[in-house]
Each structure stands twice: as C-alpha cells, then as structure tokens.
N, C-alpha and C positions, 0 to 999 in steps of 0.2 A: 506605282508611280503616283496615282491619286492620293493615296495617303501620305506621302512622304512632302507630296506638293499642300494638301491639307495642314499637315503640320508645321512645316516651313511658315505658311500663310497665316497663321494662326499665333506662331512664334513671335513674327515678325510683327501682326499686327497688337500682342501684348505691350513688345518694346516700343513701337512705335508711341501707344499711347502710354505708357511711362513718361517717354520722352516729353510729352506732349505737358503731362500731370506736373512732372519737375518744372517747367518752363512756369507752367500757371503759378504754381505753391510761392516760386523763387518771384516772379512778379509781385505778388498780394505781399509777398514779406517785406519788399522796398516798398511799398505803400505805409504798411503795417508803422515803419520806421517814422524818427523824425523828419521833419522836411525842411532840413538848414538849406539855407543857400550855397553851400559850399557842391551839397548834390543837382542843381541845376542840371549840367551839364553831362551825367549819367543817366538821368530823367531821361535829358534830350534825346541821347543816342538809342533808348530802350524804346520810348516813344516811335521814335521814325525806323527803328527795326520790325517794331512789330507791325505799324500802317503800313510800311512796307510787303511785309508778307500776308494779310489780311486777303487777299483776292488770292491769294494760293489757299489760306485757306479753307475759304469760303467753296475754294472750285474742289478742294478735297472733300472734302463733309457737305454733300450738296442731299442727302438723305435727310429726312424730318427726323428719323431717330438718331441722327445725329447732331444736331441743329443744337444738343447743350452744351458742344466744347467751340462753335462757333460764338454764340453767345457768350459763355465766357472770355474768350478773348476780346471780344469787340469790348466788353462790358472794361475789362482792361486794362485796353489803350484808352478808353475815357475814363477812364481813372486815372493815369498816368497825363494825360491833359489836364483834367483838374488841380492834380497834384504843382505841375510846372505854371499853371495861374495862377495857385496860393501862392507858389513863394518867388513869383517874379511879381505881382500885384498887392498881396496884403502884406505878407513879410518885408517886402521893399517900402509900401507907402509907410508901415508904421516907422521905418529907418528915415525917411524923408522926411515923414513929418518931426521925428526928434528933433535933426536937424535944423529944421525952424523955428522948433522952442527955444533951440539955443543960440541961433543966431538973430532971429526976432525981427526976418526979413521971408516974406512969403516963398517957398518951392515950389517950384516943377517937379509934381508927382514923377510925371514919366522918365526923364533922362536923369532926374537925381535918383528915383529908381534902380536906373541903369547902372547909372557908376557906383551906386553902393553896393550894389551887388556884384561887379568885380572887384571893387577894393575888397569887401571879402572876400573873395575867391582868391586872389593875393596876397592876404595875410595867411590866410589856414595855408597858401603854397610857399611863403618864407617859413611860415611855420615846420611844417613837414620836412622841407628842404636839408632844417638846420639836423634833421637825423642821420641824416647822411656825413661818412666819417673822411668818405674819398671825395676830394673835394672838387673832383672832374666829374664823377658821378651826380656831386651835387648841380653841377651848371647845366647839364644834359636835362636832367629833371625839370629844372624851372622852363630851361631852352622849348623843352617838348612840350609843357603843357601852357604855357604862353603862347607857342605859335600855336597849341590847338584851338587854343581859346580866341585869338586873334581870328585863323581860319572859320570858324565855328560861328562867330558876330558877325562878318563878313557876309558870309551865305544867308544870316536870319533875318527876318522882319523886323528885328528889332536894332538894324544896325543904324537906319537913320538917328536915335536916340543916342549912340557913342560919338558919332559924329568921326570924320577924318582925320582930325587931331588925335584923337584916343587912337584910333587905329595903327598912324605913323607912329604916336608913342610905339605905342607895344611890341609893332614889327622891331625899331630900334630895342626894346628892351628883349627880347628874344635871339637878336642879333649879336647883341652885346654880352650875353650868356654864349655864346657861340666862341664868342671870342676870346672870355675868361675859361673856358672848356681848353681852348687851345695852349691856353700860357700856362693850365696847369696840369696839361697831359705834355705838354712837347718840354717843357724848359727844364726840370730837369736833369730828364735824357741827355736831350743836347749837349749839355754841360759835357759829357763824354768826350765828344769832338772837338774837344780844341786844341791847336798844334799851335806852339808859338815858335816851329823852327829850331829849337835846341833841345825841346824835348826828347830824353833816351827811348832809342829800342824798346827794350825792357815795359816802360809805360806805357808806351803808344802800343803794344802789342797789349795789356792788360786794361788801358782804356776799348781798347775793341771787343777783348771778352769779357768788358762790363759793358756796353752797350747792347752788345746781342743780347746778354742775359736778360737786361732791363728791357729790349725791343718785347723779347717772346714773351716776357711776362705781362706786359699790357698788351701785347696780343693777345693774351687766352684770355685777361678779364678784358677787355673792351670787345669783342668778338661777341661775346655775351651779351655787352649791353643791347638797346635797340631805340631806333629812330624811327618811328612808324611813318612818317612823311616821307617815303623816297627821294623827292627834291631838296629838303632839305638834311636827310640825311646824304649825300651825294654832294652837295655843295658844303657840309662839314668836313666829310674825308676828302675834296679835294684840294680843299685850304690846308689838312692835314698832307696831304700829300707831297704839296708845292714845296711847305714849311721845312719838313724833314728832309724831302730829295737836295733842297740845295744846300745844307747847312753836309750831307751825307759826302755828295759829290766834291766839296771842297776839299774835306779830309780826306776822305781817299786818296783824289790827283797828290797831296801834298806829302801822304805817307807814303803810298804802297811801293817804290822807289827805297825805302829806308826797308818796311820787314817786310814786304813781297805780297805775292795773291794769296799766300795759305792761309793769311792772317784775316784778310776781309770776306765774310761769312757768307756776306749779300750783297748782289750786285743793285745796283741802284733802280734799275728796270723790277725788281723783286721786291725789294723794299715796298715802292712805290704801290704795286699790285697788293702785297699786305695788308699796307694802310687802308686801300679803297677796302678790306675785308671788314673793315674796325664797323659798332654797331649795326650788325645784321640780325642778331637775336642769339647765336649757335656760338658754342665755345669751341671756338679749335686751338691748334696745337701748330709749332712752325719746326720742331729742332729737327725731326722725322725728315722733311723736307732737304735738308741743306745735307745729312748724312747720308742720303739716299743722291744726290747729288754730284756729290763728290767723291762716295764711292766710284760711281760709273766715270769720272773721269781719271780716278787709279787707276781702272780697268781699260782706258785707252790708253793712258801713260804705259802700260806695263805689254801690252800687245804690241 
C-alpha cells in the first residue's frame, strides 16, 4: 500500500507540475507577443485569473524549496500588468497625440486614450465579423463581444474615462445585433407559415415538412453556437421564442382542420422548449424526439 500510495504521489505530483510548467511557458509566450490593442481585453482576463489564484498559490508552495514557482508566477502577473499599461498608456497616448497633429486642437491624453482604444477593438471586431459566411452567426459574434466589452468597462476603473454616453451606445449597439440575429435566423423559416386561406392540401402539408426540416436544421447548428452571458443569452432565446410560438400557433389553429394532427410534428409547448435550447455550446439533434413520440402514441392507438 505504501508504494502504491508512493507512486500515485509521485505521479500525480509530476503532472501536477507539468500543469503548472504549461500554464508558465503559455503566459511568457503572450508576453513574448505583440501588444496591439486589440489584445487588451485577454490581457485583462489572464491578469485577474492569475491575482486571483496567487494566495492559492502561495498557500500551496509555502516550502523555501519551493518558493521558484511562486516567484515565477508573481513575477507573471507583473508582467502581465506591465503589459496592459503599455498598451492602454503609451500605445493610446501615441494614438492621442496623432490626433492632435491632425486636428491642431489640444487632447485629453486620458478618455481620448480610451475611446481610441475601442474604436480599435471595433474595427479588428467588423473586421473578423465579415469572415463569417452565416450571417446570424455573424450578429451573435459582434452581439457577444460588445456586451463583453460593454460589461467589462463597466466593472474597471477606467469607466469613468468612456463616460455613460459611450456606455448607453454600446449597450444599444449590442442590442441592436440581437435584433439583426433575430431577422436573420427567424425570417426565413417563417416564410413556411403562411396560409392565405385557399392554399391546397398538398402544400400546406409540404410547407410543414419544409419547415420542420428547416426547424431541426438550425437546431443542430444554433445548439452549437454559444452565449456565454446567461442573462443575455436567456433574454435572446426568449425574443426567439415569443417570435416563433405565435407566427407557429396561428398556422396551426388555421390548418390542422384541413390535413389533420399527423401533419403538425411539434406542438407549440415543444417548439417553444427547443428554442429556449438554441446557444447553449452542445450540438443536439430534435428528429429522434418526435419519432420516439409518436411511436408511443401508435402504441396507445393500437391497445
């Protein structure tokens, strides 16, 4: 048992410090790196992950023969401070002061600072954006990293410098990506559903098996995508939600009457529950569902 517990300890404490080695090497390489503006805000999150765990562990490594992987980490996170004052102080003022040459009217180091450094951060994020081919994936994108960035000024010390105006922008410009997301995932689906009352049989039953087909399909790629803000992923799929259930619910009441229940795949309560699925991170599947469903109701029909 001693050696087995020996080796276990021994094992565990190699990986450990691998783990440890990767983490260091991966930090000194983002150093290593340019320091565009555009990386601020990875800076930031590395920065306050690592102060974060610093008193973990410091309380791990409390040995003098181990006090060189303590040291290196502190040594670090002030580099990674360092890093995020060049390029929010030297790289912004020299942007400021351009400015001035060219305008030939004195700047405020500080908040012109500020704003130059998200107008860049919003040009490389139009930039990046336009690679994107689906063009709901493209609004999600901006969507996400606008409110991060919005969120992100908010909580720093440096929000006084954006001021409330920039803030209400950006919330509206985040917002307003929400809402192009909406008109180019839901519209057109929708198109599916429309009955104008003299439409035959025949179509309304094949506008139904093109709509499911088109439901499941941006089921499995939206399912995929992901909203890392719970609140505002949750206040996206419930605008998607609203949008779909009543545009779903009208056609129904107005076909099912003409081809029957076998025709309409998903009841509205289902739909509904779907949509809330849409960006969670996980790719799922819906056909499995509805065949497994309806089986078991042959199986009462038939008892």
């Amino acid at each position: 048992m001693r050696r087995i517990i020996g080796v276990y300890l021994s094992s565990a404490k190699r990986l450990f410090d691998q783990v440890l080695f990767c983490l260091l090497n991966f930090g000194h390489a983002v150093l290593i790196g340019p320091h565009n503006p555009e990386w601020l805000f990875c800076l930031l999150d590395m920065y306050e992950v690592l102060a974060d765990l610093m008193p973990d562990l410091d309380a791990l490594f409390p040995q003098e023969a181990e006090s060189l992987i303590r040291i290196e980490f502190h040594e670090l996170v002030l580099e990674l401070g360092e890093s995020i004052r060049f390029i929010c102080f030297f790289k912004m003022k020299s942007t400021a002061e351009s400015m001035e040459m060219k305008s030939g009217a004195q700047v405020d180091p500080n908040p012109s600072c500020a704003l130059s450094l998200t107008s860049i951060l919003e040009a490389a994020l139009d930039k990046k954006s336009s690679l994107y081919r689906d063009s709901s994936l493209k609004h999600i994108f901006l969507m996400n990293n606008i409110h991060y960035m919005v969120e992100k000024i908010k909580k720093s010390k440096i929000c006084p410098y954006f001021g409330d105006d920039w803030i209400r922008k950006h919330i509206v410009m985040f917002r307003q990506h929400a809402v192009y997301y909406q008109r180019a995932t839901w519209s057109s689906l929708l198109t599916f559903l429309r009955y104008d009352g003299i439409t035959r049989k025949a179509t309304l039953k094949t506008r139904c098996q093109e709509f499911n087909a088109a439901f499941e399909d941006l089921y499995k790629s939206q399912t995929r995508w992901v909203v890392p803000d719970p609140q505002l992923r949750e206040d996206v799929t419930i605008v998607s939600s609203k949008t779909v259930i009543q545009v779903y619910r009208n056609f129904v009441c107005m076909i099912i009457s003409s081809i029957g229940k076998k025709h309409i795949k998903y009841t509205e309560q289902e739909l509904g529950m779907y949509v809330m699925d849409l960006l969670e991170g996980s790719s799922k599947l819906l056909s499995h569902s509805w065949k497994r469903r309806h089986g078991w109701l042959q199986m009462l029909t038939i008892s």
